[in-house]
N, C-alpha and C positions, 0 to 999 in steps of 0.2 A: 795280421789285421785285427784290429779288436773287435771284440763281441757287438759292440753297438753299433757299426760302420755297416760288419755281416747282418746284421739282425733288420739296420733301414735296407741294404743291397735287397737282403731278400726278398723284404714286402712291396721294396717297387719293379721285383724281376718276376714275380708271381704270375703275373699273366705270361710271362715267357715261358717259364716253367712249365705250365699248363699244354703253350701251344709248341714248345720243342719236345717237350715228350714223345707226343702225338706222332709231329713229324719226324722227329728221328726213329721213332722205330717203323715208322713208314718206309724209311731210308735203309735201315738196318733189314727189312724183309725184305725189301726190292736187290737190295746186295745180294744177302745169301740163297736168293730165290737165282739167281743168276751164276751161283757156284763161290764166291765169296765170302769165307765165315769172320768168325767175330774178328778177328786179329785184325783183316782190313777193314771193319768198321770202325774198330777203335784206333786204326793211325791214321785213316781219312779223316775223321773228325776230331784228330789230336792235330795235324801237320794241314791238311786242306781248311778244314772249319768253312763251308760256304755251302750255308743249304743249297740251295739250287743248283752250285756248280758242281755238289756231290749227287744228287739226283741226277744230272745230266752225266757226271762221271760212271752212273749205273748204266746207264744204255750205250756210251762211249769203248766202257771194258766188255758188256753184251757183244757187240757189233767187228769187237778187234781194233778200234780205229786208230787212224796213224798218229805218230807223237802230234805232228804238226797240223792235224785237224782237232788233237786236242788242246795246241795250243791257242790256235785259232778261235777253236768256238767258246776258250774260259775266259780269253780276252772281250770277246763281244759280252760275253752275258753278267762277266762281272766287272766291266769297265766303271759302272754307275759306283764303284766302290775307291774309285780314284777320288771323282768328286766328295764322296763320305768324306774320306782322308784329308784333305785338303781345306774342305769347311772348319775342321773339325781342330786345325792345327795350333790355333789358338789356346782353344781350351784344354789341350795336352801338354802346353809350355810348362817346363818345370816340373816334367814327371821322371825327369831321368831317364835310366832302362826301363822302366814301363812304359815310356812310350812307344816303343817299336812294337810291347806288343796290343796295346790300346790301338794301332792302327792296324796291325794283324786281325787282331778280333772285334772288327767293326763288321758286324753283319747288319742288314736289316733292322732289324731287331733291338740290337744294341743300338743303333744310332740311333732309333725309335727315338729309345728312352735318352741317352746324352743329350739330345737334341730340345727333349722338353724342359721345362723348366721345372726342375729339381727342387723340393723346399727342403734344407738341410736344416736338422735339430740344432741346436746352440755349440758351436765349439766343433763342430764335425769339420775333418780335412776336407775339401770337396774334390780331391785327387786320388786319395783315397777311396771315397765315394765310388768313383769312375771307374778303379780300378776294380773293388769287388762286383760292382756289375757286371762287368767284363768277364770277369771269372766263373762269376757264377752262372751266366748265359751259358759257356763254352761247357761248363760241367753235366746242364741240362743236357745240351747236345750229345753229348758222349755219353750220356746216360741211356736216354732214349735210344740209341744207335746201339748199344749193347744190349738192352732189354730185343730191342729190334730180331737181332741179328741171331739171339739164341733163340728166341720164340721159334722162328722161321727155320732153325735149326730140328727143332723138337716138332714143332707141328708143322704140318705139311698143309699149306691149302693155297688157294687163286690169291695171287694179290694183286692181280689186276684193277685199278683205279686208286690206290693206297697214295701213288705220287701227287692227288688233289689236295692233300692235306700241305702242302706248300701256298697251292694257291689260297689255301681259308684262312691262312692264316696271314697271309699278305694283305684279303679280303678286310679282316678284320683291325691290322693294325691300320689301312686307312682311314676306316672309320674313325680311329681313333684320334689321329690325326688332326681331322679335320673337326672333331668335335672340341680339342685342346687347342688348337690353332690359332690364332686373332685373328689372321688373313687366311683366306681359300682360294688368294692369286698361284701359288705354286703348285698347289691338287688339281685345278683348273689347267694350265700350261702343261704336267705334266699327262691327264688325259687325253688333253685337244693333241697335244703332239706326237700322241701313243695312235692315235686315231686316227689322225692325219696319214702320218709314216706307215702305219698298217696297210689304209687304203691306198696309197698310193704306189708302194715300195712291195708288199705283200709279208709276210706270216715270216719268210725266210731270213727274210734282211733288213727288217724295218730297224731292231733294235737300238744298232748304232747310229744311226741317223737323228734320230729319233731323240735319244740321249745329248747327242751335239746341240740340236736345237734349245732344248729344255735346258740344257745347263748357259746357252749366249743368252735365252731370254730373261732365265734367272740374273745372270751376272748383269745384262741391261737395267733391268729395274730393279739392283740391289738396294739402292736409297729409297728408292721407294716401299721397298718391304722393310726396309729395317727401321726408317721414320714409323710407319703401321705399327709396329714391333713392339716401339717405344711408347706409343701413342694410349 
């Protein structure tokens, strides 16, 4: 990749940089805090890469759980990552082999930023572009998860609440969101639906529910957000 592609990747992955550090060595202590040292920190987030589904994968290998509750529970919680993939297919066309892994490493995160609108310098591939985001996200991650995992190695102490730093940073990229956004129909929809499903479903099972709704209201009034879009 060349130095100028690397150079814009990085100053629009900076806030990621910032908030996977944080969280993965969050993720990286809560491993080794559980008998886990670095080696599976560094191939959970070389081969899984899914914050939350590796946070959840922490209390899953705690606990002993069966193959098939863990297949079960990565399915619900990272289903919302189908949808990513899927939006997203357009703007992958003509990556070649980096496609497969541009949809492997679509976290959060990533899709954040792919999703926003991008001002590329004069002459920049914008596939290119996509991919050293992609990369450099996943580096952050693996990063953080190593720092993690020997800190917790070397010092010993509670890290009980450390797995918050997932949510602050979800906290924050909505804001972000919603601030860059034209439309606040889809932040809206997906609250009311999160809220809905909560109350009425409860804490256990709302998720996929929940997800199904928000992605048929999305796809209902596609024209209408993408008219807004344009607008």
């Amino acid at each position: 990749m060349k130095r100028a592609v690397l150079y814009t990747a990085f100053k629009i992955t900076l806030p990621v940089l910032m908030g996977y550090l944080a969280i993965g060595i969050a993720f990286g202590l809560m491993l080794e805090a559980v008998g886990y040292n670095v080696i599976w920190a560094l191939f959970m987030s070389v081969f899984i890469y899914a914050g939350s589904g590796q946070f959840m994968g922490v209390e899953l290998l705690a606990s002993a759980a069966s193959l098939g509750q863990v297949a079960l529970l990565t399915f619900i919680l990272n289903f919302r990552h189908l949808v990513y993939g899927l939006s997203m297919l357009e703007k992958f066309r003509g990556m070649g082999g980096s496609k497969i892994y541009m949809i492997f490493s679509l976290t959060d995160e990533t899709y954040a930023l792919l999703s926003s609108d991008i001002e590329l310098p004069a002459g920049m591939d914008e596939k290119k572009l996509y991919l050293s985001i992609a990369v450099l996200d996943q580096i952050y991650w693996i990063l953080g998860s190593i720092i993690g995992s020997v800190a917790g190695a070397l010092l010993k102490f509670d890290t009980s609440g450390v797995e918050f730093a997932m949510t602050a940073l979800f906290v924050v990229l909505a804001i972000e969101q919603w601030k860059s956004c034209p439309s606040h129909i889809p932040a809206i929809i997906g609250c009311g639906c999160t809220l809905v499903s909560l109350l009425l479903i409860g804490a256990d099972n709302m998720l996929l529910p929940a997800l199904i709704i928000i992605v048929a209201l999305l796809l209902a009034l596609r024209p209408r957000l993408e008219k807004e879009e344009m607008s």
